[in-house]
N, C-alpha and C positions, 0 to 999 in steps of 0.2 A: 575356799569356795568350791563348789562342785556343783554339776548336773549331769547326766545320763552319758552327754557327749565326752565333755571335758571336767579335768579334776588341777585346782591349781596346789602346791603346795609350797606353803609360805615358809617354810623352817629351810627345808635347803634349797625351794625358788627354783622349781623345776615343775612344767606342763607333763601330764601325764592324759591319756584317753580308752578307758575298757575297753572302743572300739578298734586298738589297735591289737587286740589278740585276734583278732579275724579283720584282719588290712583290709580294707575294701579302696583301697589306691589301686586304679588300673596300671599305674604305674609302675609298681611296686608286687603285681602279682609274679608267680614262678611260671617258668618256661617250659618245665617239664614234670614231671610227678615227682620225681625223686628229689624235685630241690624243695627243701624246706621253705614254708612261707613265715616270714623274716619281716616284712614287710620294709620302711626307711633304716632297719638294723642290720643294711647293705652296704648301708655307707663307712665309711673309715675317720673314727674322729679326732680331730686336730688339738689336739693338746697348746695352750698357748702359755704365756708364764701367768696369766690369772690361775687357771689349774696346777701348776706345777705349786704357786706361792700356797695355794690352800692346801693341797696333802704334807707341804712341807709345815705350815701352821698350822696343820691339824696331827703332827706326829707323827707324819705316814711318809718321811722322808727315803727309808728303805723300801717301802714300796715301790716308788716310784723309780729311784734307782733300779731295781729288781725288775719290776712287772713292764715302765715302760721304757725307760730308757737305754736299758738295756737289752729287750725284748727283739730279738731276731727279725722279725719282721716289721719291725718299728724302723722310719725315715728318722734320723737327726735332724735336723737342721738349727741354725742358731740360734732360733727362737721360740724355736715348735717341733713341734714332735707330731709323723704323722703316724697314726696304729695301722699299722697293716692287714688285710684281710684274709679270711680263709678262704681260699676260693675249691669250689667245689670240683671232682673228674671231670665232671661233665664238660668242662669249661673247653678241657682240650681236647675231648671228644666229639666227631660228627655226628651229629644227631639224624635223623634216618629222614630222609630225602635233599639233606643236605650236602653241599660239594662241598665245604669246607667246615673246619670247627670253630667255633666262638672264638679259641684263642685265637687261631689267625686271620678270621677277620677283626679282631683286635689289633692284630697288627699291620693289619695292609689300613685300617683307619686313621689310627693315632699320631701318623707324622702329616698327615694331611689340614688343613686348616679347618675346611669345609666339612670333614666328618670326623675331629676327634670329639666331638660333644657326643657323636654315635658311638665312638670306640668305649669314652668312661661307661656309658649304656650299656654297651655288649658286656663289660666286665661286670660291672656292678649289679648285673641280673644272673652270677655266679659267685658272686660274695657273700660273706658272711663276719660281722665286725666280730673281732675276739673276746668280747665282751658280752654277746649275745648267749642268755644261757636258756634254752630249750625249756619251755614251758613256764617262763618267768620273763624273759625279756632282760635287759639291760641286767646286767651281775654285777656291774661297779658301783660301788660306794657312790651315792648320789652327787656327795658332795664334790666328788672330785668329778662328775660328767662335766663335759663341754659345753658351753653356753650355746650354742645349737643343739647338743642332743637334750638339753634342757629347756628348748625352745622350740625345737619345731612341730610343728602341726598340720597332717596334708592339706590339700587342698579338699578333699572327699569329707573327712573332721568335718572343716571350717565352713563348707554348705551348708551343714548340720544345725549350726550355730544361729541364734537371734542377732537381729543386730545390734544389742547391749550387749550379748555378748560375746561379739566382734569387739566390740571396742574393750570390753575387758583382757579378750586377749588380747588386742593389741599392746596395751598398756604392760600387764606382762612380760611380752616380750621384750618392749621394750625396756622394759627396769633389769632384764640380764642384760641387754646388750651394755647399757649404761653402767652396769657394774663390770663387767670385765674388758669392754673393748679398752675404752681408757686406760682403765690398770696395764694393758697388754701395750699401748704405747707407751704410757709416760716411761712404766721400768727397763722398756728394749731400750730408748735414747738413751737412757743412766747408764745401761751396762754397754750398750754402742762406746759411750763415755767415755767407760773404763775399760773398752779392749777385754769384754768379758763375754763368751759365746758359750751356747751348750755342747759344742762337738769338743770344745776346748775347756772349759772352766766350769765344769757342771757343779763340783765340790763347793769352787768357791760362790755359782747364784745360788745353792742351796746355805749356804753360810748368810749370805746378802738377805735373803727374806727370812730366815730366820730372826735378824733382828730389824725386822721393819716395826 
């Protein structure tokens, strides 16, 4: 289903919108000329074992081994994987009437309570997800995106929208979240179970969905 705003597509279940090649998210705009407008493909996304079970079901097991779990700037953790960002020069450079640079006011934020929600900000309006490819948008195999990058839609979108359909998307979103949050709990307590982690037994949860 499509309209002018929004495009849904039902084979791999992923929100798409022609209005995000020119982001009209105040949010989301760049801070100085030289940063590329990127628009939400600032963020960095979280790999969960729903993504990891489908490249590993879809044959793309060395991928994944390859691209992210091995990938340098990728977080491990035992259940997720987070993709780490390119962040641009500019980030540790003062920009001109400024007394200090983005990075460290990133840093005098982010042990603070009250303004690390500003520090992720400061950063993430120098980011660039690694997956982001210049005049195409998203480069990853669809199937393997994140149920939020296959789900979300700004707020600037979603004004845009009737509200049928709002409720379409809503509906949408919801049938990803219901497809992978679940999957993402029930198989962590099985491998919780089995004393099976990704920093530790990545071979063997890629054996494990293999034969699911």
């Amino acid at each position: 289903m499509t309209n002018q705003q929004l495009v849904w597509e039902e084979e791999t279940k992923q929100l798409l919108s022609p209005v995000c090649r020119q982001c009209p998210e105040p949010h989301f705009q760049p801070r100085a000329g030289e940063l590329p407008r990127i628009g939400c493909c600032a963020y960095e996304p979280v790999f969960t074992l729903y993504e990891i079970y489908r490249m590993v079901k879809e044959g793309a097991a060395e991928f994944f081994l390859n691209s992210i779990y091995r990938h340098p700037k990728n977080t491990v953790y035992d259940y997720e994987i987070i993709a780490g960002a390119y962040l641009h020069p500019l980030f540790y450079k003062k920009l001109p009437g400024e007394d200090i640079s983005p990075f460290q006011r990133y840093e005098e934020w982010k042990g603070q309570a009250g303004t690390a929600y500003k520090a992720v900000d400061e950063r993430l309006a120098y980011a660039m997800c690694q997956f982001f490819v210049d005049g195409k948008g998203c480069g990853l195999d669809p199937r393997f995106k994140t149920s939020i990058c296959r789900s979300f839609i700004c707020e600037s979108v979603e004004q845009r929208l009737s509200g049928e359909e709002r409720k379409k998307l809503a509906e949408w979103q919801r049938s990803i979240r219901e497809e992978a949050e679940p999957f993402h709990r029930k198989h962590k307590a099985i491998l919780q179970e089995k004393g099976m982690s990704l920093p530790e037994n990545v071979h063997g949860i890629i054996e494990y969905f293999m034969y699911l």
